[in-house]
GUMI-445407 format. One line per 8 residues: number of its first residue (from 1); their letters; for each residue x, y, z of N, C-alpha, C. Coordinates in Angstrom, 2 decimals, decimal comma, m for minus. Last residue first. Layout:
BEGIN
NUM> a> X:Y:Z:X:Y:Z:X:Y:Z  ... .
***
This chain:
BEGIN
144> xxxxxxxx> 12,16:13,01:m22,69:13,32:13,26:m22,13:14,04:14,63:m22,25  8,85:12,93:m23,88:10,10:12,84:m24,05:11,17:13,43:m22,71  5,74:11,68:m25,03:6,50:11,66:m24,11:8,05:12,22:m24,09  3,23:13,58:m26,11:4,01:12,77:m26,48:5,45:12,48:m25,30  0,36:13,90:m25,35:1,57:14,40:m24,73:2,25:13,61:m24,97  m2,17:13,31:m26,86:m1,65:14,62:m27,09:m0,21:15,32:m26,19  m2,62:10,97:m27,02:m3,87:11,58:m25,97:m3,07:12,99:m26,03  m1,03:9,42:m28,01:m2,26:9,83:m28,81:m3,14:10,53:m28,15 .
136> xxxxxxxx> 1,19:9,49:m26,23:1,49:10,32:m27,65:m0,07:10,52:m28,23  0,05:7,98:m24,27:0,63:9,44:m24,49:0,84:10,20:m25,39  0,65:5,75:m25,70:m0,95:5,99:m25,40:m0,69:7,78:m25,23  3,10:5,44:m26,21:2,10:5,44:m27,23:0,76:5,86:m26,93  3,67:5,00:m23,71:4,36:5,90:m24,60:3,63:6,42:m25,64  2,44:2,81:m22,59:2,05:4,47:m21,98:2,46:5,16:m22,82  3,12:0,72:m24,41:1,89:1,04:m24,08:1,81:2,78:m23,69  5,92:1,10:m23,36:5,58:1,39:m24,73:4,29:1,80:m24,93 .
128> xxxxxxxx> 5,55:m0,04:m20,17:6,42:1,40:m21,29:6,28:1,74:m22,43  4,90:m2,49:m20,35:4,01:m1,31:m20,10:4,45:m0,09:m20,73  6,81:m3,42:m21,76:5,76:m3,74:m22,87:5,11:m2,33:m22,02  9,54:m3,09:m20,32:9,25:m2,71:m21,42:7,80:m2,84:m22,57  8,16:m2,16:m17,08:8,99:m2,71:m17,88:8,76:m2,29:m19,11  5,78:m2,20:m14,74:6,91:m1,58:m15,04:7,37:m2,75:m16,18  3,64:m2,92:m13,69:3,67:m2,95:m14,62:4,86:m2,72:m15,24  3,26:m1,68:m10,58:3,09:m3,35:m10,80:2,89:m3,75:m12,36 .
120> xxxxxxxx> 3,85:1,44:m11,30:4,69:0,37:m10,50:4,62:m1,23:m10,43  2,60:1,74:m14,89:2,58:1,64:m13,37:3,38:0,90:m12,94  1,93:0,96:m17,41:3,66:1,36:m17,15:3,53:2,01:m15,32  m1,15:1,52:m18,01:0,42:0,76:m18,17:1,15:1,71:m17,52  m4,07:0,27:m16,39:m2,83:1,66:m16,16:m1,76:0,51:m16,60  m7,40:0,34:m15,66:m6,24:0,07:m15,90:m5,25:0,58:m16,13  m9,65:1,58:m14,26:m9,62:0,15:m14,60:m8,61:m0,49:m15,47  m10,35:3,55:m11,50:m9,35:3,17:m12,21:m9,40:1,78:m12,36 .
112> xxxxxxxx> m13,64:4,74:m11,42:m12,78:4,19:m10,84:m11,53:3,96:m11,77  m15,40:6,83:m12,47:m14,71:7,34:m11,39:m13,62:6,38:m10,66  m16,72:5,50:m14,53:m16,93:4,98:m13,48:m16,50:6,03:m12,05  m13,40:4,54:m15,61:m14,67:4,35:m15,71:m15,20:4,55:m14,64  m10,13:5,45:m16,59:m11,23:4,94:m15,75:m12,20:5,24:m16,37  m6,48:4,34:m17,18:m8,41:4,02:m18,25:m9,11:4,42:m16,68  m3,47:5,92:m17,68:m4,92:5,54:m16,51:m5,74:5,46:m17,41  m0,12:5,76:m18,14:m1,44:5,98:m18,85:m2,83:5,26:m17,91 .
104> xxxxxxxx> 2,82:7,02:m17,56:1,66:6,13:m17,27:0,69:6,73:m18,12  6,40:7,68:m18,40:4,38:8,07:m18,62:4,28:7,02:m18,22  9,00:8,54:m16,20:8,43:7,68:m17,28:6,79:7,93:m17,16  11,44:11,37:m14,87:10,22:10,94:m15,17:9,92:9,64:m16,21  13,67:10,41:m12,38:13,72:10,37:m13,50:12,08:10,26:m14,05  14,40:9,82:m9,73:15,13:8,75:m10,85:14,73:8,94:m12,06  15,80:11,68:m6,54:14,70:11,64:m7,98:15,23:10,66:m9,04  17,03:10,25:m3,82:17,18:10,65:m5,00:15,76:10,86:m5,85 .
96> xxxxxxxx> 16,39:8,57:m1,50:15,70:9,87:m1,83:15,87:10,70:m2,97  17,13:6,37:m1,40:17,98:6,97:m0,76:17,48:8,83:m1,21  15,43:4,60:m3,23:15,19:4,14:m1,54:15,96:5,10:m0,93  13,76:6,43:m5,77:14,68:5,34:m5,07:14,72:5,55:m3,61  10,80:9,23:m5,84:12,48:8,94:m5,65:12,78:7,54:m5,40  9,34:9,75:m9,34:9,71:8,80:m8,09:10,44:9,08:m7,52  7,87:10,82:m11,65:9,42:10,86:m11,35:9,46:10,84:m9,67  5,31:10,64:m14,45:6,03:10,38:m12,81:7,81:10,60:m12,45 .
88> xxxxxxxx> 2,97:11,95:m16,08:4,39:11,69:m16,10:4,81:11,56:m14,52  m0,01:10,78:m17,60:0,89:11,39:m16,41:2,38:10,89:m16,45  m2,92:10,96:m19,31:m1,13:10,49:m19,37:m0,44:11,30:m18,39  m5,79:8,89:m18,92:m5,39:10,31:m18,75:m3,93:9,65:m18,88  m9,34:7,95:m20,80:m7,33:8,49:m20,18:m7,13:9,47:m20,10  m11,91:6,60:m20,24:m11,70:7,90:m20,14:m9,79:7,77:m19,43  m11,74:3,61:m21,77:m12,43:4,01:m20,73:m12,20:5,89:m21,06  m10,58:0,24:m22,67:m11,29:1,42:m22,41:m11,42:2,19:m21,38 .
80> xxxxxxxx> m8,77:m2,45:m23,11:m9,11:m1,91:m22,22:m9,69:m0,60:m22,70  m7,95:m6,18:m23,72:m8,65:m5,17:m24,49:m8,79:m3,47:m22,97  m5,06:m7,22:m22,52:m6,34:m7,43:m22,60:m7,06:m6,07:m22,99  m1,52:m7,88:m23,43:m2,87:m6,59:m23,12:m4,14:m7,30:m23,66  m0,17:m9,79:m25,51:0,10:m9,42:m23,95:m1,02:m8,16:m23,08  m1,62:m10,41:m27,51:m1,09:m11,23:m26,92:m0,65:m10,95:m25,58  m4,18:m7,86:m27,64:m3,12:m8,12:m28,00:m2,67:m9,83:m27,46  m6,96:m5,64:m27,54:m6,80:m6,70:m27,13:m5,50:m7,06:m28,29 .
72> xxxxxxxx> m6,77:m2,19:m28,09:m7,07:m3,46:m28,19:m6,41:m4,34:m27,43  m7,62:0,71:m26,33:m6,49:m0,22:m26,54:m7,05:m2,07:m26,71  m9,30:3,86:m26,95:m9,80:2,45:m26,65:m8,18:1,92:m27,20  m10,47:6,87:m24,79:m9,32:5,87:m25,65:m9,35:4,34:m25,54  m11,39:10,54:m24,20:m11,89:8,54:m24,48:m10,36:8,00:m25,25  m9,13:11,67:m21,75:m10,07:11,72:m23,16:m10,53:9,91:m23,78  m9,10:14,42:m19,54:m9,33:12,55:m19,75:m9,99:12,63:m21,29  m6,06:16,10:m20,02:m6,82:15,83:m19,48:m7,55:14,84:m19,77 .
64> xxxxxxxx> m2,46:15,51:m19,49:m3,62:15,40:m20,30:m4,78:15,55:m19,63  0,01:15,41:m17,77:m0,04:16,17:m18,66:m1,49:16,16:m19,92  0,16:15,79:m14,85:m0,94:15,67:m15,24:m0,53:16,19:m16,55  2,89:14,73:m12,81:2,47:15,48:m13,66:1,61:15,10:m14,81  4,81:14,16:m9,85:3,44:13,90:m10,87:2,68:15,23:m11,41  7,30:14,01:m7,94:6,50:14,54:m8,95:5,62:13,93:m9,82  7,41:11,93:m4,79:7,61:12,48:m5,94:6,79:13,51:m6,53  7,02:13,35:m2,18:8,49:14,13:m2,43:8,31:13,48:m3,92 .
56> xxxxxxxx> 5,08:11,50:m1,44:4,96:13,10:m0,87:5,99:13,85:m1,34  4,94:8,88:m2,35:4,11:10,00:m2,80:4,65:11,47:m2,51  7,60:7,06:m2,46:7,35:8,57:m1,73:6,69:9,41:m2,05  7,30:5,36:m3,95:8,27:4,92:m2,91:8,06:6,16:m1,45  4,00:4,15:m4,95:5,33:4,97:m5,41:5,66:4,78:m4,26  1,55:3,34:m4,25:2,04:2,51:m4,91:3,80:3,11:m5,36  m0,48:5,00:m2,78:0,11:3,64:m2,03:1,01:2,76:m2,90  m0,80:6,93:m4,24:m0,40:7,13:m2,99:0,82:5,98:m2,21 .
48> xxxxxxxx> m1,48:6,57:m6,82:m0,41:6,56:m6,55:0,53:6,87:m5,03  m4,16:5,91:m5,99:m3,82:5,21:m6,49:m2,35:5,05:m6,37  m4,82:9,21:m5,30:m4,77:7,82:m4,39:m4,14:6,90:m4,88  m4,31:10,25:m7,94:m3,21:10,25:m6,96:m3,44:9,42:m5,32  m6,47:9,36:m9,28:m5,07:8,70:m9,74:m3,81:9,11:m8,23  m8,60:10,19:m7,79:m8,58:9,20:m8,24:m7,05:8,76:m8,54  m7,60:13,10:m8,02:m7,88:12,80:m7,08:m7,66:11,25:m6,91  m8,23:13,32:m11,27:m6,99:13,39:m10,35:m6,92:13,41:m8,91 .
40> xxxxxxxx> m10,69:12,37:m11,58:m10,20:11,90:m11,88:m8,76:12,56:m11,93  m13,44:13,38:m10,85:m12,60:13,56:m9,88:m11,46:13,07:m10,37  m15,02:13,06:m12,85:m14,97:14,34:m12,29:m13,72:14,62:m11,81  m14,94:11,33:m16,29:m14,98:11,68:m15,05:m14,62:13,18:m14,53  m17,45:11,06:m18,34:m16,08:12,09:m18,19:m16,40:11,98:m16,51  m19,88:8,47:m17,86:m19,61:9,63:m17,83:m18,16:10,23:m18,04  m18,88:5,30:m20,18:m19,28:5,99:m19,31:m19,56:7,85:m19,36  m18,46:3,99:m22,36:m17,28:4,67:m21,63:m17,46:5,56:m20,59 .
32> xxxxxxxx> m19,25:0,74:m23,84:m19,86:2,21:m23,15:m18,58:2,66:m22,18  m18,24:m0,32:m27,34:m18,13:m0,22:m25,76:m19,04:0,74:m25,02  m17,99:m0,24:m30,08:m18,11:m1,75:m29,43:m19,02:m1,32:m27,49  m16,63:2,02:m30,82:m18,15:2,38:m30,45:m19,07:0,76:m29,39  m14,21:1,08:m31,73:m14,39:1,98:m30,13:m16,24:2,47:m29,51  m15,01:m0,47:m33,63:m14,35:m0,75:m32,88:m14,59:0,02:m31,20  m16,14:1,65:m35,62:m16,60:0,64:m35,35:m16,14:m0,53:m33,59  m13,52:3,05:m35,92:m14,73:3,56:m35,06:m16,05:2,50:m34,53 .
24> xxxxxxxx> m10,47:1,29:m35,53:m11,48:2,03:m36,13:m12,70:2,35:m34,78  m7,32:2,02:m34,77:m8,66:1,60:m34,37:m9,34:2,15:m34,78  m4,85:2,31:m37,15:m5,86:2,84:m36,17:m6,57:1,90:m35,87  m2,14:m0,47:m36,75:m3,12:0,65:m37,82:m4,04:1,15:m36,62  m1,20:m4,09:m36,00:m0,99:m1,99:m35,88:m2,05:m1,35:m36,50  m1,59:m5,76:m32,76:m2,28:m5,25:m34,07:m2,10:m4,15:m34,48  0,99:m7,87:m32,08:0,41:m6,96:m32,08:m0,01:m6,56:m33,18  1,08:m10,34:m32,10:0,70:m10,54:m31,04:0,08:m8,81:m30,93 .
16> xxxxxxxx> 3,49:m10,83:m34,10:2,25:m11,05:m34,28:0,97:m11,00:m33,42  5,87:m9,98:m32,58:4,69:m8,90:m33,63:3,50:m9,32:m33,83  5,84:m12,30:m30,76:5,93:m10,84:m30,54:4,94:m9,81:m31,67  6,66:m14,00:m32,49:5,43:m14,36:m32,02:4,80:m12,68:m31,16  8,81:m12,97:m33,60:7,68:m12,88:m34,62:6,62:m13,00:m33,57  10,78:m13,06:m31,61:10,15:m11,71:m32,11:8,95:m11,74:m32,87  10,36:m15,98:m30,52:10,02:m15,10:m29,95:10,16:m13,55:m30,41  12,08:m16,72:m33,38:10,70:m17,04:m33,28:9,94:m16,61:m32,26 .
8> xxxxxxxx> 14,28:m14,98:m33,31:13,50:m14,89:m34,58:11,58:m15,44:m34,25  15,33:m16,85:m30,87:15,29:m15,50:m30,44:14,41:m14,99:m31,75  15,47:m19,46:m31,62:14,93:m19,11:m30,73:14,57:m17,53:m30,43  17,71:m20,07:m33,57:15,65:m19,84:m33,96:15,64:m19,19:m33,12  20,04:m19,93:m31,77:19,39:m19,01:m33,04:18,19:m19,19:m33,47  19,68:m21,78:m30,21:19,58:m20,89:m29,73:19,31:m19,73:m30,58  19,85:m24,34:m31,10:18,58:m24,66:m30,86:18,49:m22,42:m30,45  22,80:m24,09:m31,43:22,02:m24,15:m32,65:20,57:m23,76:m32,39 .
***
C-alpha cells in the first residue's frame, strides 16, 4: 500500500525540483563569465585524460564551440555558469570495445573547468539529461 504513494510522491518532488521556461536575462546577467576561453580544448581533454578508461583509443568530439550558458539552481544541480562547451564521448569498456557516444557539457571559467554533466563521476540519468539539453541549446542537439 505504503508502495503506491511512494513512487507519485518521488515524481512530483522530482518536478518540482525543476524550473522550466527560459532563463531570463536578468538572471544570466546575475553573474561574471569571465574572458572566452583560449585553451579550452586542451583544458577538457586533460580533464578527460584521467577520467575515461582509454583517453588514447576513445573518441571525443568537440561538437560546439564555448558559448556563455547559465543552468539554474534545481533540487539536484547547484546553480552553474560559465563559457560551454558540448562534447560527445565514446569510451572503450575494460575489453577495448567502443560503447557508444553520450554528451557532456563543460562550464569553464577562468580557463578552468567548473562543472560538467554527464561526466564519468556524473554518469546517469539526471547528468544525461542535463548534457542533453545543454547540447541542444549550445546548438548540437544530441542524437544516435
Amino acid at each position: 500500500m505504503f508502495a503506491r504513494y511512494l513512487f507519485p510522491l518521488i515524481a512530483l518532488t522530482l518536478l518540482a525540483a525543476c524550473r522550466t521556461g527560459p532563463v531570463t536575462k536578468s538572471e544570466m546577467d546575475m553573474f561574471d563569465y569571465g574572458p572566452r576561453p583560449v585553451k579550452w580544448k586542451e583544458t577538457i581533454q586533460a580533464y578527460l585524460k584521467d577520467k575515461l578508461t582509454d583517453a588514447n583509443r576513445a573518441i571525443v568530439e568537440f561538437r560546439t564551440e564555448p558559448k556563455i550558458l547559465f543552468q539554474r539552481s534545481t533540487g539536484v544541480r547547484a546553480t552553474q555558469y560559465g563559457w560551454a562547451v558540448c562534447v560527445w564521448v565514446n569510451d572503450v569498456d575494460w575489453a577495448g570495445r567502443h560503447e557508444g557516444f553520450y554528451p557532456m557539457t563543460f562550464f569553464i571559467r577562468d580557463e578552468k573547468i567548473v562543472a560538467v554533466n554527464n561526466g564519468p563521476e556524473d554518469f546517469g540519468a539526471i547528468g544525461a539529461t542535463y548534457a542533453r539539453r545543454q547540447c541542444e541549446q549550445l546548438g548540437a542537439p544530441f542524437t544516435r
